[in-house]
C-alpha distance (Angstrom), angle and dihedral (degrees) to the residues before:
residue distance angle dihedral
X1 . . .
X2 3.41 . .
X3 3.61 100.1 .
X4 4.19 88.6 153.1
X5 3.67 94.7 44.8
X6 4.19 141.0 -86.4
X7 3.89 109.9 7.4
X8 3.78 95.0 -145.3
X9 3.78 112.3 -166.6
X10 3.69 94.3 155.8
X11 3.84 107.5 130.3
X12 4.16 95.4 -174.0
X13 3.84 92.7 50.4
X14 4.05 91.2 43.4
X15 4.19 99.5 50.1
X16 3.81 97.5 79.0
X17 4.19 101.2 49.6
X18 4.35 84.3 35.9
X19 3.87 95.1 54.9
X20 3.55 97.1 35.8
X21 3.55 96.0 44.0
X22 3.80 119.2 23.7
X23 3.76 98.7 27.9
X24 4.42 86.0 43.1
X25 3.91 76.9 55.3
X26 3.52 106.9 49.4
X27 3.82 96.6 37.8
X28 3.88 112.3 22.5
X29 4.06 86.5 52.2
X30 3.78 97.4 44.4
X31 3.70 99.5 -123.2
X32 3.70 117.8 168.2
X33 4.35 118.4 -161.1
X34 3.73 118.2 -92.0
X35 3.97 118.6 -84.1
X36 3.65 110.2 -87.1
X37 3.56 83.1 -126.1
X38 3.67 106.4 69.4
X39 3.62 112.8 93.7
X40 3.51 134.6 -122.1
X41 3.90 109.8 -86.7
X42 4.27 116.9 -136.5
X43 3.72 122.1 -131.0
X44 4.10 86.7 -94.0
X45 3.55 96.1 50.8
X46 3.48 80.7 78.1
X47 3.93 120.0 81.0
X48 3.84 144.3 163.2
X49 4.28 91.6 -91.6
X50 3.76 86.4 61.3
X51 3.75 103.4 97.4
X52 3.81 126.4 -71.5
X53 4.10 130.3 -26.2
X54 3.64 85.3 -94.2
X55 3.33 104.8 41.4
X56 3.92 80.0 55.0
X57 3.69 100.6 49.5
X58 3.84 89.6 51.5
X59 3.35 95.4 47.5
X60 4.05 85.6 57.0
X61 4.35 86.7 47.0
X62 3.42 87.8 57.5
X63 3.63 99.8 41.1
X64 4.07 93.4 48.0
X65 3.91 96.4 33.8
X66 4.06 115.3 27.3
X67 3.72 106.8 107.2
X68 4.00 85.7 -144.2
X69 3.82 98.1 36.6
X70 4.02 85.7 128.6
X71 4.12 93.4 53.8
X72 3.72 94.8 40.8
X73 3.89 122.0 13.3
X74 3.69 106.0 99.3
X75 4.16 129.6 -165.4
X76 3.59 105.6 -75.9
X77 3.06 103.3 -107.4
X78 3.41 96.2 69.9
X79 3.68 97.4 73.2
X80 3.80 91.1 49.6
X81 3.94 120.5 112.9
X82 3.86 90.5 -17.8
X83 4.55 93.1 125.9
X84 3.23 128.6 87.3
X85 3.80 94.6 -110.2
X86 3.53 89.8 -164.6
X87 3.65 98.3 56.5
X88 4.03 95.3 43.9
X89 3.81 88.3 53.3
X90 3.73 88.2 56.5
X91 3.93 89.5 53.4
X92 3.99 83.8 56.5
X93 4.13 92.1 -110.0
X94 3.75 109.9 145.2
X95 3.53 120.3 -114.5
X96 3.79 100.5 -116.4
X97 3.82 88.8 57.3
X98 3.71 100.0 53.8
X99 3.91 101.8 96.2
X100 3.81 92.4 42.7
X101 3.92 92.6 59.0
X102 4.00 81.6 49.4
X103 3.58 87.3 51.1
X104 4.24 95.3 51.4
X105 3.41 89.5 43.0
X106 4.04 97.3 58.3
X107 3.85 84.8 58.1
X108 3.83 113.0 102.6
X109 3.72 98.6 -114.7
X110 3.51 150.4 60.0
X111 3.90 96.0 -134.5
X112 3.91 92.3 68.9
X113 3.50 117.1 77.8
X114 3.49 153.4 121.7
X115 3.81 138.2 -117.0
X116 3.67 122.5 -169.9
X117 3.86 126.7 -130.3
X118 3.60 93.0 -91.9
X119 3.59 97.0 57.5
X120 3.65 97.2 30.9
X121 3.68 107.7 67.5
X122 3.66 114.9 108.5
X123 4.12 93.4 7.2
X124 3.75 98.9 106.0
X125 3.74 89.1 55.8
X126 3.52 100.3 49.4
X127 4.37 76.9 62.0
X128 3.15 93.8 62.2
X129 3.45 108.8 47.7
X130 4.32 132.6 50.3
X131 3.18 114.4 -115.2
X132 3.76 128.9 -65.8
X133 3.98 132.4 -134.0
X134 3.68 140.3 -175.7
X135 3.74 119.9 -127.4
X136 3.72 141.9 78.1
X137 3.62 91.8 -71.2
X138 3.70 108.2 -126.4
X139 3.81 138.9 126.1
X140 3.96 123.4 -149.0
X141 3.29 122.7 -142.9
X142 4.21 114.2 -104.8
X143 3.52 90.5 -142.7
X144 3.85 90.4 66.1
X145 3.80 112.7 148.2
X146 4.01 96.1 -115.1
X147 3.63 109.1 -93.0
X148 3.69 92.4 25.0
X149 3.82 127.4 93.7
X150 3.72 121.8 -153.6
X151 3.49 121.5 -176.9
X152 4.04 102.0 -126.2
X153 3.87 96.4 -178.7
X154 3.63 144.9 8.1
X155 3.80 127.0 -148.2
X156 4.07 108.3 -123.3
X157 4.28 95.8 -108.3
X158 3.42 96.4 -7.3
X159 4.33 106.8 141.5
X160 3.78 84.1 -92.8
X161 3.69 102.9 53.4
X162 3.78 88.3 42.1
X163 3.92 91.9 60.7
X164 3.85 91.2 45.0
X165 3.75 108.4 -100.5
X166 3.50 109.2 158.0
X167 3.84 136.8 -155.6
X168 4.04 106.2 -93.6
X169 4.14 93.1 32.7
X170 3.91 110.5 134.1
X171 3.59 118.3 -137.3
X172 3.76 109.3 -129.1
X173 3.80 98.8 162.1
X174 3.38 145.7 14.1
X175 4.00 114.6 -165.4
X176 3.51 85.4 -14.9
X177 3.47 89.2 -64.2
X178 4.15 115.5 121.6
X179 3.72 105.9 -132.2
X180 4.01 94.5 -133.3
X181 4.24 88.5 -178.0
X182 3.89 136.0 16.1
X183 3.81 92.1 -100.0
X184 3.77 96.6 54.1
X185 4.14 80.8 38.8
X186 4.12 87.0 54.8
X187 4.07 95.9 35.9
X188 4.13 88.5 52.7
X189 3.96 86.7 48.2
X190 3.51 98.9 55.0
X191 3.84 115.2 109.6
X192 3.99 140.8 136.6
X193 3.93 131.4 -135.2
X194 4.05 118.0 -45.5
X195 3.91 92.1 11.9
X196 3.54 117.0 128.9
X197 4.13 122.9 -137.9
X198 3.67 112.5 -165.1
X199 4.07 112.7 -148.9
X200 3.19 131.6 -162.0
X201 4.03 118.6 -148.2
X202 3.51 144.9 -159.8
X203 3.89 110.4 -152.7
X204 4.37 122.0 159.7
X205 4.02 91.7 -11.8
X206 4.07 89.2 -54.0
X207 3.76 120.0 107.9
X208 3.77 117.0 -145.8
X209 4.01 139.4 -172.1
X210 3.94 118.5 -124.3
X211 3.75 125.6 176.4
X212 3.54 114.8 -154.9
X213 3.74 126.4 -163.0
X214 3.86 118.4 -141.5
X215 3.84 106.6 -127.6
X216 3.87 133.9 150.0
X217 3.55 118.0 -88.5
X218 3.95 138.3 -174.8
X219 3.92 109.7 -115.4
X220 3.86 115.9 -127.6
X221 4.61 107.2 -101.1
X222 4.36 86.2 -150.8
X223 3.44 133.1 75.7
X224 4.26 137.0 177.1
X225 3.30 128.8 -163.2
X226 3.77 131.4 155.1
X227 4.06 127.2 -116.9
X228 3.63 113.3 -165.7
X229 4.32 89.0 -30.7
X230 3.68 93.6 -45.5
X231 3.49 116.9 119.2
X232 4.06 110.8 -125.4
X233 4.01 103.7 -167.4
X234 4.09 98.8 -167.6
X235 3.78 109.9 -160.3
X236 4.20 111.9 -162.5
X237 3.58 97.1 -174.9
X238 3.67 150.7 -31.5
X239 3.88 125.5 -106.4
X240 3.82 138.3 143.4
X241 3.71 86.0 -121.3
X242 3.60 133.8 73.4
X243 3.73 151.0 105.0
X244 4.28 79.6 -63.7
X245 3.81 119.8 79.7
X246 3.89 82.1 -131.6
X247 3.68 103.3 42.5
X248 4.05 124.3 -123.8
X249 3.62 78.5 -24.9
X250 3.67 99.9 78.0
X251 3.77 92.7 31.2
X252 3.96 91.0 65.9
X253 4.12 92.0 36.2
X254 3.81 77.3 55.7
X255 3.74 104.5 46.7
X256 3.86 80.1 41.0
X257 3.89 90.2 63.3
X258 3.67 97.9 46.7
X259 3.67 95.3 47.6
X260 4.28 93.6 48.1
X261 3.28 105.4 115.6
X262 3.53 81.4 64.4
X263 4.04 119.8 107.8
X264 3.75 92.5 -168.6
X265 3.95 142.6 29.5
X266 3.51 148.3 168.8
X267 3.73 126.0 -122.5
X268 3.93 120.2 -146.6
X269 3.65 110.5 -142.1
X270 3.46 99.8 154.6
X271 3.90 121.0 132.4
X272 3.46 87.0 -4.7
X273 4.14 100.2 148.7
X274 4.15 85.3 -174.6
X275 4.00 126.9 -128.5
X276 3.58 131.3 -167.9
X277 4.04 118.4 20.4
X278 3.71 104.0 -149.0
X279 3.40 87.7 60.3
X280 4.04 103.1 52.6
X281 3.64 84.8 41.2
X282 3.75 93.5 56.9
X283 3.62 89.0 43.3
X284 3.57 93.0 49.7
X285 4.10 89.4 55.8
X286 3.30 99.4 61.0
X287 3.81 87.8 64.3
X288 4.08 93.9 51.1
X289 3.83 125.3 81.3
X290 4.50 120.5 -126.7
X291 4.04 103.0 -64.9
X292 3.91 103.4 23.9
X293 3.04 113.0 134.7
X294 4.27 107.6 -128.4
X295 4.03 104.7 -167.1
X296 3.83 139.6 -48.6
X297 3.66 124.9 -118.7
X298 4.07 112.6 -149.7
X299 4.35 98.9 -160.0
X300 3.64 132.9 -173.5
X301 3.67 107.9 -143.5
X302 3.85 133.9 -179.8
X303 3.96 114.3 -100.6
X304 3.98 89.3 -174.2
X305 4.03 87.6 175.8
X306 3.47 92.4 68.0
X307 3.78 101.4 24.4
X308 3.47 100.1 -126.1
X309 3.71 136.6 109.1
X310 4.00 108.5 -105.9
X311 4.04 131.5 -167.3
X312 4.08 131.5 -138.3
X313 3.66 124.2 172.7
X314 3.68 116.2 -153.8
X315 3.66 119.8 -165.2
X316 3.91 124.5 -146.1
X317 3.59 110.2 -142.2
X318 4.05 133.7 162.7
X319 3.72 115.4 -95.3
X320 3.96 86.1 -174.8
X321 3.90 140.4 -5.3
X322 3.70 129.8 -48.0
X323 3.01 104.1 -123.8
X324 3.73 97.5 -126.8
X325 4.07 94.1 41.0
X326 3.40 90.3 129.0
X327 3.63 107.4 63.1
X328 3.70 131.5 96.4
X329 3.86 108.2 -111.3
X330 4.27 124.8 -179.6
X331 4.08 115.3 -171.1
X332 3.61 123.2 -144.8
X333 3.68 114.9 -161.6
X334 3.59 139.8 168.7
X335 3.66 145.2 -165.7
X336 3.94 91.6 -75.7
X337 3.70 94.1 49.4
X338 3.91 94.5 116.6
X339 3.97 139.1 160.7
X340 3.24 110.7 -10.1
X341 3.56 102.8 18.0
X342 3.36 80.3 60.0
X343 3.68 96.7 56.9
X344 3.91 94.1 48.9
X345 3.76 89.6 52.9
X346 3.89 93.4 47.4
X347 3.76 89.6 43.3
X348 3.75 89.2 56.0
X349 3.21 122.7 32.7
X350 4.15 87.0 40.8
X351 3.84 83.7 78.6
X352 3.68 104.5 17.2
X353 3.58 110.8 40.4
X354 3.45 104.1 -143.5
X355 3.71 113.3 164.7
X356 3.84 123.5 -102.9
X357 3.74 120.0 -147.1
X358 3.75 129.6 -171.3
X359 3.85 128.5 49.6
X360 3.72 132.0 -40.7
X361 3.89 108.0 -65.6
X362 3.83 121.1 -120.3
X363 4.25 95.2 -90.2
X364 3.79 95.2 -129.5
X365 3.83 101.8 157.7
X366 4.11 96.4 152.7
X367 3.75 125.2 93.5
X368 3.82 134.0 -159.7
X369 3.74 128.7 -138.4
X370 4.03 98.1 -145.4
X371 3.93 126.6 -157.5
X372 3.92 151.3 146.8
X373 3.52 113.1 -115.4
X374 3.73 126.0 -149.9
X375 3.21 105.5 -73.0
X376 3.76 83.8 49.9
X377 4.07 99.8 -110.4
X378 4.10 113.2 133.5
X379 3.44 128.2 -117.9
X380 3.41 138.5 -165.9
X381 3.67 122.6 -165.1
X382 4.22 129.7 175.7
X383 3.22 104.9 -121.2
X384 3.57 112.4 152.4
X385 3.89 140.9 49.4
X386 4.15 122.8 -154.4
X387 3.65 125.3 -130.0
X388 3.48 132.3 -170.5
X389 3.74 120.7 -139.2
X390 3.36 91.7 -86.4
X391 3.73 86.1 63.0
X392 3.71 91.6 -121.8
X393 3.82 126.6 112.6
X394 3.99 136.1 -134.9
X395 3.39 83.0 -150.3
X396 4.60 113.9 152.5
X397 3.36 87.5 -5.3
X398 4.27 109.0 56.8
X399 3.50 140.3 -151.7
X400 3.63 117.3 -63.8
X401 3.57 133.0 -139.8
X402 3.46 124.5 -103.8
X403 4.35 79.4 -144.6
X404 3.33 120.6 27.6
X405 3.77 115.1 -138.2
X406 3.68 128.7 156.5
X407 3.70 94.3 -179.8
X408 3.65 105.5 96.3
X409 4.27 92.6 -152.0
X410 4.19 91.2 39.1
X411 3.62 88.9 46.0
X412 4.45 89.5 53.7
X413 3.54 80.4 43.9
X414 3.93 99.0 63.0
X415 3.80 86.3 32.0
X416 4.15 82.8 55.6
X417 4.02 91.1 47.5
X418 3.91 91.5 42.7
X419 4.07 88.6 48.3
X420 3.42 83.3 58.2
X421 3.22 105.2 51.2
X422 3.66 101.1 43.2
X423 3.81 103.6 -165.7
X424 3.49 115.5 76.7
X425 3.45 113.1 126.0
X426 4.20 115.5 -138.2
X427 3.76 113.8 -131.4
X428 3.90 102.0 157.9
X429 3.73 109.2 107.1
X430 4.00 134.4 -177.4
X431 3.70 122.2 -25.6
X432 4.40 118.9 -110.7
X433 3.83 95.7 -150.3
X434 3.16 113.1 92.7
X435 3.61 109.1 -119.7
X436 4.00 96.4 -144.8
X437 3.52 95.5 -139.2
X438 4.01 94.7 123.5
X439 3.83 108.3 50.4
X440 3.91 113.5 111.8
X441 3.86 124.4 -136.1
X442 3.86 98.6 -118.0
X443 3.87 105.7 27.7
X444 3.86 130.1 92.2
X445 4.52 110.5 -82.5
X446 3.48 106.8 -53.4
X447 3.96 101.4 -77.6
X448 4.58 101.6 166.7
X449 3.87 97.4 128.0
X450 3.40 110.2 -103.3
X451 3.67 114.5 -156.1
X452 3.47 109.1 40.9
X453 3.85 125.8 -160.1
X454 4.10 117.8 -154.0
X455 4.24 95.7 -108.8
X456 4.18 116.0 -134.5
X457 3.79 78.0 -129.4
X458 3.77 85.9 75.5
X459 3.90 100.4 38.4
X460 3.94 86.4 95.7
X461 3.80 94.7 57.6
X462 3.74 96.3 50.5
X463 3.88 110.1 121.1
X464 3.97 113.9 -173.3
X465 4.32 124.5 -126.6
X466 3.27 142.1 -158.2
């Protein structure tokens, strides 16, 4: 996976660029979807007349990668001088990129788009890393005794940890000031990038000085925390990139760890809009037992030989145990679980049956391969489906609870009782309403098939994982 680049699914990260972009596009412009009457344009209906090197090359992404290219990917000339060139000037969009926006926005979802040069630059990173914050990178305990500052946590290579605060110090001075309140405590603490705050702290009866230097740091994607002596592991997102050398990935492994003399625990899902897919997948694996079957990935790949867009399906599947295959686990889940929380509760509890509580997840089972082009704009095109190991796919309509709670504290609750209990047996499955999640502003009623069944015209192309 990810031959082409970053497979983005992250829904949180991607709102901002797709409603100020793609829906600006479709709406602000007036654009109105293609005639159902044009025909779908081969690879050599394409040719070097046809609008711009760009325009060209995206044309061919589309053609080779969109997941719908047959539904929605016109001739080429159909997306030529259609804008109002006037109007996407005044929205700052370079000339040369106006029919390619046109072109993204006659595609049948919000997930593929395109962002020109000048609004691409740093984007892809920002997708492959949590999310970063300026300050010493500490926590102090709530409990403090009131005057008294204890360090309760410290972020993994955060400025703090990386000039040896520990968990348990207490703050005496700041700047050799003595922070008498938690305003004068917050006032002494404020700094920006490169500054340098000098501590002084009290650790094992000895008081020691500590400069710390204010830098940028990634913010950890896991956290634990204990309800009624169950371990709840809460997992915000999933990126290559954190305050981990291996991402969310080694934050859970490491959560895992700590909590393993633990038969039982509850995993957070919650608002989680998902992010990078080898890393849920991963996760998911440690859960599974030798010969489960983890998820299937349905791809549209480039077969440049023949000119034509072609499909495999690879299946990820345990060669040996997770290492953590015999615990109890219980999901809760809500109506922004997306992606790949999505995944890691399909992977799961599609050989486990753990129970799911909360309300019916978001039903995002459709990837993107993600990439600059050469002129150095981003692109993001759907170009995958996910199947369980049933080969069918929740897909628009989500994964439904085995209880449904909306009640964020009655839903822990039952997850609480059920962690407890550790045998009931899951036998909700995927929802049938359709969630409406995927229906675009200017194109026909939302028409993507929805729950998708793994084809025998695919069962040659399946290549086992893991």
């Amino acid at each position: 996976m990810g031959k082409f680049g970053l497979l983005h699914q992250d829904i949180r990260k991607n709102a901002s660029i797709i409603a100020a972009i793609a829906a600006a596009v479709i709406t602000s412009f007036g654009i109105t979807a293609c005639s159902s009457d044009d025909t779908v344009a081969p690879y050599n209906g394409l040719n070097a007349s046809m609008g711009t090197p760009e325009f060209q090359q995206n044309y061919m992404n589309l053609f080779y990668l969109y997941i719908d290219k047959d539904k929605y990917l016109r001739n080429p000339t159909s997306y030529l001088g259609r804008v109002d060139t006037e109007a996407m000037l005044d929205r700052g969009i370079p000339w040369d990129y106006h029919d390619i926006y046109y072109m993204y926005a006659q595609m049948n979802d919000l997930y593929t788009y395109y962002v020109d040069p000048s609004r691409a630059k740093s984007l892809l990173s920002t997708w492959m890393s949590s999310e970063q914050k300026i300050d010493a990178g500490f926590e102090l305990d709530s409990a403090y005794i009131p005057e008294k500052y204890v360090v309760k946590k410290v972020i993994e290579k955060s400025p703090a940890d990386i000039a040896g605060i520990k968990a348990g110090d207490e703050i005496v001075e700041i700047e050799g000031v003595s922070p008498i309140s938690s305003t004068v405590f917050d006032r002494l603490s404020v700094a920006s990038e490169g500054d340098v705050i000098t501590y002084t702290i009290k650790r094992d009866s000895t008081n020691k000085t500590i400069p710390v230097t204010i830098e940028p740091y990634s913010l950890p994607t896991v956290e634990l925390s204990f309800k009624d002596s169950i371990p709840v592991i809460k997992i915000n997102e999933f990126v290559q990139e954190t305050s981990n050398d291996s991402g969310t990935f080694g934050e859970f492994v490491h959560y895992l760890h700590e909590t393993e003399k633990y038969k039982t625990t509850i995993i957070d899902l919650r608002n989680n809009g998902g992010g990078d897919v080898s890393q849920c997948i991963a996760m998911s694996q440690l859960l599974l037992s030798k010969g489960d079957t983890a998820i299937g990935i349905l791809s549209m790949v480039p077969d440049t030989l023949r000119k034509k867009q072609a499909s495999k399906t690879t299946f990820y599947i345990n060669e040996h145990d997770g290492i953590f295959k015999d615990r109890y686990f219980v999901f809760l889940a809500n109506e922004n679980t997306a992606s790949c929380s999505e995944i890691m509760i399909a992977s799961v509890v599609s050989n486990k049956k753990y129970p799911v509580v909360g309300s019916v997840t978001y039903g995002k089972g459709i990837g993107q391969t993600s990439f600059y082009t050469r002129s150095y704009a981003l692109v993001s095109i759907t170009s995958m489906k996910t199947i369980d190991k049933h080969g069918e796919s929740y897909h628009k309509y989500g994964i439904v609870p085995d209880f449904a709670i909306l009640d964020d504290a009655i839903a822990l609750d039952k997850a609480i009782a059920l962690a407890k209990e550790q045998n009931y047996v899951r036998v909700a499955g995927y929802g049938t309403t359709n969630t409406g999640h995927f229906a675009k502003a200017a194109m026909e009623p939302d028409t993507m098939p929805g729950f998708f069944h793994f084809s025998k015209e695919y069962s040659a192309d399946i290549k086992l994982k893991y």
